[in-house]
N, C-alpha and C positions, 0 to 999 in steps of 0.2 A: 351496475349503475356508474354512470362518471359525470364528472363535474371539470366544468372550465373555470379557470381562472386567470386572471390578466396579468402579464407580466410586460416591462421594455423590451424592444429588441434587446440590449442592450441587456438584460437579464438572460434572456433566452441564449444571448453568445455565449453569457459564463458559462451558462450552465450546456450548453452544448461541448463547452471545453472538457465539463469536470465528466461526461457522460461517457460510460464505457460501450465497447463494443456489443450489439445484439441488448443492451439495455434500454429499455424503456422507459420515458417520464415520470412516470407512474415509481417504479426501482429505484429508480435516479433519487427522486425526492424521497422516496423511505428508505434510504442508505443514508442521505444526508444528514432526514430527520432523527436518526437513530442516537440515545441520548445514552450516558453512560452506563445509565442503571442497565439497559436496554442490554449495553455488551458483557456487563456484569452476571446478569441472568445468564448468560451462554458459558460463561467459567465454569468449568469443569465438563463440560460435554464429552469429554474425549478419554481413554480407560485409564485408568491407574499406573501410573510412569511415565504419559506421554509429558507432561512439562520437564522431569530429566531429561528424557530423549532430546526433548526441543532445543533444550540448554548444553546438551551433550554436542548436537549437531553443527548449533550456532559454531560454537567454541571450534570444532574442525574444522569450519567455512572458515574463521577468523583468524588461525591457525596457516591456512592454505593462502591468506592473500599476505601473512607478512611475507617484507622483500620486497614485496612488487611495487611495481610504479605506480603512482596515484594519476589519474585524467589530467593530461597538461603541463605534469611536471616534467620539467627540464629530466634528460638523460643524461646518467653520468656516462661518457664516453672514453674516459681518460686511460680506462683499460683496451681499448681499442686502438690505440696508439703505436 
């Protein structure tokens, strides 16, 4: 069963912005609508240790970009000299 509803162009653009690839209207608007409880109810889906693990991973990713240059920031060259 579906149902139409009317929105602006002008809605339709946002929301063509916010819509991902191979997703449908339909996805799009029950992703958006999804409320917090919603993502609450899905805490804990996953076996026993994976938020260590996640926490563990994070911190190696986090770990791996100190040093590095940030998008845009000027380069110190002065070693290049």
């Amino acid at each position: 069963m579906s149902t139409s509803i009317r929105i602006s162009d002008a809605t339709k653009r946002k929301l063509e912005a916010l819509k991902r690839e191979g997703e449908s209207y339909d996805d799009l608007l029950d992703r958006l609508a999804r409320s917090d409880r919603d993502v609450a109810e899905m805490a804990g889906f996953g076996p026993d240790g994976t938020d260590e693990h996640m926490r563990s991973k994070r911190a190696e990713l986090n770990e791996s970009f100190e040093g590095r240059e940030s998008p845009g920031e000027p380069r110190d060259r002065s070693d290049e000299e």
